[in-house]
BALOBA-1460 file (C-alpha; in Angstrom, 3 decimals):
// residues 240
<rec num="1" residu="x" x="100.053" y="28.367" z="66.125"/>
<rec num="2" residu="x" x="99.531" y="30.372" z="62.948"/>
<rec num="3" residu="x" x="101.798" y="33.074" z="61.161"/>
<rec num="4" residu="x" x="100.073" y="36.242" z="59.557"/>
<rec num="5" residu="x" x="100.830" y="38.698" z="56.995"/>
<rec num="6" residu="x" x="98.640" y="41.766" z="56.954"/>
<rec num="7" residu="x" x="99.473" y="44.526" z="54.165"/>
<rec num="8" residu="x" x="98.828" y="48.203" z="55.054"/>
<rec num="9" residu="x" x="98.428" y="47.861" z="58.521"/>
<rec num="10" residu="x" x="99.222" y="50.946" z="59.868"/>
<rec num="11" residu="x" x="95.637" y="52.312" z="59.989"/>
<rec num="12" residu="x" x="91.794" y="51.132" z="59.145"/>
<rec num="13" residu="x" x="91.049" y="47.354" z="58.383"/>
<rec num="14" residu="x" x="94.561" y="46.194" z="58.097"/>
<rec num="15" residu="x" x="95.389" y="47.792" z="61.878"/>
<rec num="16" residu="x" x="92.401" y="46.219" z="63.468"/>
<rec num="17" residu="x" x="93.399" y="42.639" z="61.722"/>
<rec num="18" residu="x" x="96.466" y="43.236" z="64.070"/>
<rec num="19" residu="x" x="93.989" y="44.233" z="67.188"/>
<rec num="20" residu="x" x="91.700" y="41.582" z="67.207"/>
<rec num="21" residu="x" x="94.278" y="38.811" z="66.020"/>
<rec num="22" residu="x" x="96.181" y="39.503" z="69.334"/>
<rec num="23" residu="x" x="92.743" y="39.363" z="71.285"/>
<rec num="24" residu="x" x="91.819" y="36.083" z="70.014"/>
<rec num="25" residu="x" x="92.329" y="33.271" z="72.243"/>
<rec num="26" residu="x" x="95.298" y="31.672" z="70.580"/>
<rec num="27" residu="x" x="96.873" y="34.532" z="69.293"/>
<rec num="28" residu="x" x="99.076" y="33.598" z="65.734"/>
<rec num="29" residu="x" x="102.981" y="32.919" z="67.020"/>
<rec num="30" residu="x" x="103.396" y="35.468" z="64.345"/>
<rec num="31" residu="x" x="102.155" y="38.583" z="63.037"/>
<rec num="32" residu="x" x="103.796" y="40.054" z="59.949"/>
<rec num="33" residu="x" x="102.388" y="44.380" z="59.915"/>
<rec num="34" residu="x" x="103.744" y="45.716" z="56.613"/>
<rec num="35" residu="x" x="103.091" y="49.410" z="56.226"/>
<rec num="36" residu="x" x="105.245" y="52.395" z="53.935"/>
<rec num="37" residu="x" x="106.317" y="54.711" z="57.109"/>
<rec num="38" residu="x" x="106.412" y="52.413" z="60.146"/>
<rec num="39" residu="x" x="108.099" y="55.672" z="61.485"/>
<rec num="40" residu="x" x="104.590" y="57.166" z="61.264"/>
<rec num="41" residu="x" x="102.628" y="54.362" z="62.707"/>
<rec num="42" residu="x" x="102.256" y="54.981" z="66.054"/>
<rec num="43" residu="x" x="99.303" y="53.112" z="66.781"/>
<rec num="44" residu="x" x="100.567" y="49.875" z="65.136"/>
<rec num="45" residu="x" x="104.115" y="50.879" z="66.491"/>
<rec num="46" residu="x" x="102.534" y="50.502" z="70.190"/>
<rec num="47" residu="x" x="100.907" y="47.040" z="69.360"/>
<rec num="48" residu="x" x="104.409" y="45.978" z="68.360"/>
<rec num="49" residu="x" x="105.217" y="46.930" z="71.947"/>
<rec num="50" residu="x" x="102.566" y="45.635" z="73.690"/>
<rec num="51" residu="x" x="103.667" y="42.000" z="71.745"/>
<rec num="52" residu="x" x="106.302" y="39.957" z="70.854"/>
<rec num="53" residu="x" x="104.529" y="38.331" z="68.501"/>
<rec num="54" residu="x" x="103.911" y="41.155" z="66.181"/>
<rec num="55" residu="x" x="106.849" y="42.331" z="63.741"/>
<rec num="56" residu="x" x="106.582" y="45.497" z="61.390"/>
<rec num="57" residu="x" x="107.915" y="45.349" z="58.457"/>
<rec num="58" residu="x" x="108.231" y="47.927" z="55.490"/>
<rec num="59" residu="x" x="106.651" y="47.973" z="52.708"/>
<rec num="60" residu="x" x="105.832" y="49.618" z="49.740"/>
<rec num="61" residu="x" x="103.471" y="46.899" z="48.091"/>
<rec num="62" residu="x" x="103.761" y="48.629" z="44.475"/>
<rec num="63" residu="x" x="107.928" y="48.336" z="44.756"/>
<rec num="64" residu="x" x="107.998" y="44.993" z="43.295"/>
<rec num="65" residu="x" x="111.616" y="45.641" z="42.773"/>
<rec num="66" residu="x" x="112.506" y="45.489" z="46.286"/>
<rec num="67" residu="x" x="110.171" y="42.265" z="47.179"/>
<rec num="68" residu="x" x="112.762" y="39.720" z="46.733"/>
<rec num="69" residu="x" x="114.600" y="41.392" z="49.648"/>
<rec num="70" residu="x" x="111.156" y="41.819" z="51.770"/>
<rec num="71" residu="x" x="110.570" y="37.785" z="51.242"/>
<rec num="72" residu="x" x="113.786" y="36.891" z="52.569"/>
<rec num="73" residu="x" x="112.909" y="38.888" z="55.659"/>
<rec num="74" residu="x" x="109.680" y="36.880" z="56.149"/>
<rec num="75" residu="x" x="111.297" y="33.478" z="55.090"/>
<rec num="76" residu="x" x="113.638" y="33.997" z="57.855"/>
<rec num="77" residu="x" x="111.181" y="34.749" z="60.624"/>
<rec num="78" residu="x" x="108.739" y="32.206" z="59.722"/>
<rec num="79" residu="x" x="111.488" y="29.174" z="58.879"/>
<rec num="80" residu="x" x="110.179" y="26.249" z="57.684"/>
<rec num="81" residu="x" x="106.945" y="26.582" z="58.817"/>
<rec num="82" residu="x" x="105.728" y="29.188" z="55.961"/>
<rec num="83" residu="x" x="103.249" y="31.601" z="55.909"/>
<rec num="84" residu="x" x="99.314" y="30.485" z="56.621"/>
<rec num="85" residu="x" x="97.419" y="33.188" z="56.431"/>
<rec num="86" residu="x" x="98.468" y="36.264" z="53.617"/>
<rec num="87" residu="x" x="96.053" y="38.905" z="53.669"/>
<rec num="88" residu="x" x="96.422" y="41.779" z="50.938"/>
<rec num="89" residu="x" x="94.774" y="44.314" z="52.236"/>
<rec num="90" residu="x" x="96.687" y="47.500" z="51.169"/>
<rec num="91" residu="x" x="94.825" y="49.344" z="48.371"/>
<rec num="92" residu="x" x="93.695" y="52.776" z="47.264"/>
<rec num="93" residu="x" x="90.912" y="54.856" z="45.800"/>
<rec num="94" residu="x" x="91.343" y="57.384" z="43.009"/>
<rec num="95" residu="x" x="88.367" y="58.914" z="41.522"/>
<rec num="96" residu="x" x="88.033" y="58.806" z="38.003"/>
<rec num="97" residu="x" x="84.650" y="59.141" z="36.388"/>
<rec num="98" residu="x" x="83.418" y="59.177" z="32.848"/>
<rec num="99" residu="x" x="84.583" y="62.640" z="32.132"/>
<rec num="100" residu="x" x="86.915" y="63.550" z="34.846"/>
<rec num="101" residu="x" x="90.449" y="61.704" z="36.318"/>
<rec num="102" residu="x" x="93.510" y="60.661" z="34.189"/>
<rec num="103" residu="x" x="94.754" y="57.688" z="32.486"/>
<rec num="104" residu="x" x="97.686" y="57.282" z="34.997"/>
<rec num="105" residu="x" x="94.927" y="57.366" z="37.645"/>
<rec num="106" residu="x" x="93.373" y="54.297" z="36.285"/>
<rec num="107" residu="x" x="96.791" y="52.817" z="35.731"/>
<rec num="108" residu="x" x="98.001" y="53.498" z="39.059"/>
<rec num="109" residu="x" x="94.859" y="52.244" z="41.160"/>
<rec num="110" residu="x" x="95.217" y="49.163" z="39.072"/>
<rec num="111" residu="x" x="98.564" y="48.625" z="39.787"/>
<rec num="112" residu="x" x="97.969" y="49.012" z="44.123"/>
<rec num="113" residu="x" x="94.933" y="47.069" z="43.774"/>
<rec num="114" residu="x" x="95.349" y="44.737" z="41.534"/>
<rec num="115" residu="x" x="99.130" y="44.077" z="40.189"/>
<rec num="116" residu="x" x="100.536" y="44.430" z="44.063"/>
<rec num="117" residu="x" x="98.368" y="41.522" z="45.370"/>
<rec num="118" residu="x" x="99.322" y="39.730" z="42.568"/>
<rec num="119" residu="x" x="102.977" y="40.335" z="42.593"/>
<rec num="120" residu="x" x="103.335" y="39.499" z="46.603"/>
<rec num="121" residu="x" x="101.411" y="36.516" z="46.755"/>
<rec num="122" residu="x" x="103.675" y="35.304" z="43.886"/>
<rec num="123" residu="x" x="106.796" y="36.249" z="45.638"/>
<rec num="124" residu="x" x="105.535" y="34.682" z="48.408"/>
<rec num="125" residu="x" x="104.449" y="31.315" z="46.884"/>
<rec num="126" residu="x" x="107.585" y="29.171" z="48.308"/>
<rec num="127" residu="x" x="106.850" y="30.574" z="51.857"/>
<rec num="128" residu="x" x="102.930" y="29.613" z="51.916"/>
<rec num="129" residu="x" x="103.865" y="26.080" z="50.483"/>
<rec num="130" residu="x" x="105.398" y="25.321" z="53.141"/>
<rec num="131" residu="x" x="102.385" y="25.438" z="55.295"/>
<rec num="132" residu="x" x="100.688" y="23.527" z="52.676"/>
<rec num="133" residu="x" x="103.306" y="21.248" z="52.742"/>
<rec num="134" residu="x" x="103.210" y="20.445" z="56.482"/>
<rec num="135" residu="x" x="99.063" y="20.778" z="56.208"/>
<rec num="136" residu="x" x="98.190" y="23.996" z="58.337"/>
<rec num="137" residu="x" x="95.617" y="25.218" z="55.817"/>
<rec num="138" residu="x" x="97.669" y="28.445" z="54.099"/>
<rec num="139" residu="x" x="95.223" y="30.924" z="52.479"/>
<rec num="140" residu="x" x="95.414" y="33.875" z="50.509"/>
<rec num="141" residu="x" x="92.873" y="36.709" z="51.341"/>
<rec num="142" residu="x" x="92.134" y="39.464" z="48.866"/>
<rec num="143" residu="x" x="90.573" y="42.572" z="50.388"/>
<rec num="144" residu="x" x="88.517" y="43.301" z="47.795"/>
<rec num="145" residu="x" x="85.134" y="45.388" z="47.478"/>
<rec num="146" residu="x" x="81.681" y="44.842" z="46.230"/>
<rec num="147" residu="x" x="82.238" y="48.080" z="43.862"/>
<rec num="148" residu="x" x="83.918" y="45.380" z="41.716"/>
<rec num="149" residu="x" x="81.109" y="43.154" z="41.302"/>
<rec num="150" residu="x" x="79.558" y="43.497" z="37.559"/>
<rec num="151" residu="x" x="76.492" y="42.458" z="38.563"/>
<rec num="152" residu="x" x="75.988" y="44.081" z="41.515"/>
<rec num="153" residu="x" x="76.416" y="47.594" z="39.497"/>
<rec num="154" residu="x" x="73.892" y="49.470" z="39.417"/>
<rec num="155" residu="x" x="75.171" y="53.256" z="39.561"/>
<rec num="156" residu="x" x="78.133" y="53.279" z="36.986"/>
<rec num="157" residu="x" x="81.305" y="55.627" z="37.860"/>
<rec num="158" residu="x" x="84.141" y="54.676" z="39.738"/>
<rec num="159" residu="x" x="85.928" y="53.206" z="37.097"/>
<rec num="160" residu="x" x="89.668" y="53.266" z="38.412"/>
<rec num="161" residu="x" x="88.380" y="51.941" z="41.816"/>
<rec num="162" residu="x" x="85.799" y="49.543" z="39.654"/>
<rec num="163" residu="x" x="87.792" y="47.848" z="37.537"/>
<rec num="164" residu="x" x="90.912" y="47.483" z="39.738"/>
<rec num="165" residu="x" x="88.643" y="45.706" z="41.870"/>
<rec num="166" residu="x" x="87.431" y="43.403" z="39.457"/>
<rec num="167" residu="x" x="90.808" y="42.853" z="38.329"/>
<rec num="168" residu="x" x="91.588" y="41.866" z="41.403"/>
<rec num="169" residu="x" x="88.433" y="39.478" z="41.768"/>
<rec num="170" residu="x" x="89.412" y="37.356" z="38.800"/>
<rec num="171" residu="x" x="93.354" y="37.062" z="39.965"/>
<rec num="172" residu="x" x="91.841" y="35.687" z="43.388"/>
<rec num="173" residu="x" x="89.925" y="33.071" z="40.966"/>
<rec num="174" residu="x" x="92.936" y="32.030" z="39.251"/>
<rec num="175" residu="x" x="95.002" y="31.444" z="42.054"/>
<rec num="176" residu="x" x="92.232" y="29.602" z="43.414"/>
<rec num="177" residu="x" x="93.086" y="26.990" z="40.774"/>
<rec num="178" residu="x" x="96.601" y="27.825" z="40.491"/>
<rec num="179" residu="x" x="97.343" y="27.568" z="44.038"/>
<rec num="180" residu="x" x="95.021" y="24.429" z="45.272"/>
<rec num="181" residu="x" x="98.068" y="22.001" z="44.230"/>
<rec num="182" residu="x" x="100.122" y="23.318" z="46.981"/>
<rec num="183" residu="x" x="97.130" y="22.951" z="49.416"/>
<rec num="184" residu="x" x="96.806" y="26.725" z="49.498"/>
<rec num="185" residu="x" x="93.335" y="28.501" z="49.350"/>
<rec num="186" residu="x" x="92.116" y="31.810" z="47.599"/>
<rec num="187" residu="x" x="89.736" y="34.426" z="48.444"/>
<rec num="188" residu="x" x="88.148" y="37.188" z="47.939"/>
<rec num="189" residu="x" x="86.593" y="39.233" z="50.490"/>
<rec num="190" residu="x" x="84.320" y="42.573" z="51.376"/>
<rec num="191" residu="x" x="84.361" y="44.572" z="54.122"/>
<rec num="192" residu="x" x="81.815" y="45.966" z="53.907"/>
<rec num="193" residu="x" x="81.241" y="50.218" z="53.412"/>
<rec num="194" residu="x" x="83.664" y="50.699" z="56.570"/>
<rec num="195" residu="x" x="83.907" y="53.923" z="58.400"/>
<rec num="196" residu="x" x="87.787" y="54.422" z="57.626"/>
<rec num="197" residu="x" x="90.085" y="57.362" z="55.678"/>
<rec num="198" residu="x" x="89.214" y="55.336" z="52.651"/>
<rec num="199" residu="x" x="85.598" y="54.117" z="53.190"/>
<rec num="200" residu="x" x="84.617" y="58.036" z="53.820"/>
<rec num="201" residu="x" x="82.448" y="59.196" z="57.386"/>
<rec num="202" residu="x" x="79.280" y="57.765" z="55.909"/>
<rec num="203" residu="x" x="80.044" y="54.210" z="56.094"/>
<rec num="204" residu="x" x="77.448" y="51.344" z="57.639"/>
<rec num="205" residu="x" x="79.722" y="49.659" z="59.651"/>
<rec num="206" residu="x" x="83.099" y="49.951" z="62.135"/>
<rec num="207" residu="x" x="86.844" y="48.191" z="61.684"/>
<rec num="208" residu="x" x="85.805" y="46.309" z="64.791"/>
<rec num="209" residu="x" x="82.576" y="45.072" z="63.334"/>
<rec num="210" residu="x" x="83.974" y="44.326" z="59.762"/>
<rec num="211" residu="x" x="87.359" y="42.557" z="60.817"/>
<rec num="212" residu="x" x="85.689" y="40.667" z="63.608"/>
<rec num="213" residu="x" x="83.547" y="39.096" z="60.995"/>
<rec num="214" residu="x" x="86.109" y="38.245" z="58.457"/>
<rec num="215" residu="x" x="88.650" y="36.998" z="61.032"/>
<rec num="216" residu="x" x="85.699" y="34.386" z="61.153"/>
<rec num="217" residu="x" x="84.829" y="34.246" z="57.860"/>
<rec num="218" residu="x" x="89.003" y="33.112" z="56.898"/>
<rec num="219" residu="x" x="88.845" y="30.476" z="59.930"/>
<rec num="220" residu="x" x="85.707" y="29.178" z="58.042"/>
<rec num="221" residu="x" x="87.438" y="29.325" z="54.615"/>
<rec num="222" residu="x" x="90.489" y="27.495" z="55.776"/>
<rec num="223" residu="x" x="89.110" y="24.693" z="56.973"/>
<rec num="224" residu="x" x="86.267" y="24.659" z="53.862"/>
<rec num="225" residu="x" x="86.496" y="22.925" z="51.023"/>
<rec num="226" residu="x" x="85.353" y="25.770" z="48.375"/>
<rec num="227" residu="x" x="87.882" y="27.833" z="46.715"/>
<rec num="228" residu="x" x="87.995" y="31.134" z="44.542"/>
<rec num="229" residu="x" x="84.828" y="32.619" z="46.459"/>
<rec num="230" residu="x" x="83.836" y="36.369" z="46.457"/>
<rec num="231" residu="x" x="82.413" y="36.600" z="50.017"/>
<rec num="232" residu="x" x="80.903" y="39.414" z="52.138"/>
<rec num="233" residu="x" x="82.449" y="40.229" z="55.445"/>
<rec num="234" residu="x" x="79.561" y="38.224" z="57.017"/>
<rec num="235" residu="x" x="80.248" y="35.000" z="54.926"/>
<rec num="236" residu="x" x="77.564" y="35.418" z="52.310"/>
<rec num="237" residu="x" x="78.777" y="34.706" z="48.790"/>
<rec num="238" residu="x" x="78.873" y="37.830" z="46.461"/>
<rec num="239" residu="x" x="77.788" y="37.831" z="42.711"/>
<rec num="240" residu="x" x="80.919" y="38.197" z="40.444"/>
């Protein structure tokens, strides 16, 4: 039996990891739904209801101030177990191109893309080492997009979303190393260009489609021997 964390999971990607977690079947003993208003997540709110595996917790992932007190809460539902599977997925796009956006929006989509990741999967070392401890393969999942891939860009702009995404990618590489001591796994993965609020009307694929596959792809990860890989929501490795 497995205990989750999902980050922003009151709509898109991070609400389907809740769906399609509870479909699978052996379902984790534990699923951890962080989101800002759980007041105003009604969909998530009736998966809570629906299970008594899944708990909804609040979060603000750029409050790093009040994550000490958000730890203790998981530590206490998960015991001595730990955490196995932490998946950041909360995150946000401001537009900034070469001419047009703000400093502070470049600082700010760095700090929920790339800072907030960092800073929770750092508070929440202790809890995933002790599923690494007791060997049920902990790993840390990055939601991350191919938009931060340097080689893959071809079309410029972006640059808060860009580079917060790339930030991101290289954190996930460090904790790769960081992290493998404990027995605890890194990585980074795309979606893919998701029909959500974020990913915009246009996009190539669904939630359904793009979590299915990833749920996968982490079971594959886990049990893998690489580390610190930038992987597409199908499995295919990603230039950095």
């Amino acid at each position: 039996m497995t205990r989750v964390l999902i980050t922003g999971a009151n709509r898109g990607l991070g609400l389907e990891f809740v769906r399609q977690y509870l479909k699978q079947d052996n379902p984790p003993e534990i699923i951890i739904a962080t989101c800002r208003d759980p007041d105003k997540a009604t969909e998530l709110r009736e998966l809570a209801e629906s299970s008594s595996s899944v708990h909804i917790f609040k979060l603000d992932t750029t409050d790093f101030d009040g994550l000490p007190n958000f730890v203790n809460k998981v530590d206490e539902l998960v015991g001595d177990n730990g955490l196995d599977i932490l998946i950041n997925n909360a995150g946000a796009y401001l537009k900034v191109s070469l001419l047009e956006g703000s400093s502070d929006d470049i600082i700010e989509n760095f700090k929920i893309n790339a800072v907030a990741p960092f800073m929770i999967t750092r508070s929440l070392y202790s809890t995933l080492r002790k599923s690494g401890a007791k060997n049920n393969l902990p790993v840390v999942v990055n939601v991350t997009s191919k938009m931060g891939s340097i080689q893959d860009n071809t079309s410029g702009g972006h640059y808060a979303y860009r580079t917060s995404k790339t930030a991101l990618n290289m954190i996930t590489k460090s904790m790769s190393v960081d992290l493998s001591n404990s027995g605890i796994k890194a990585v980074a993965i795309h979606p893919g260009w998701v029909r959500t609020a974020m990913g915009g009307p246009n996009g190539l694929i669904d939630t359904f489609e793009s979590v299915t596959n990833m749920i996968r792809v982490i079971a594959e990860v886990r049990v893998g021997t690489n580390k610190g890989l930038f992987l597409n929501y199908d499995g295919a490795e990603i230039e950095w």
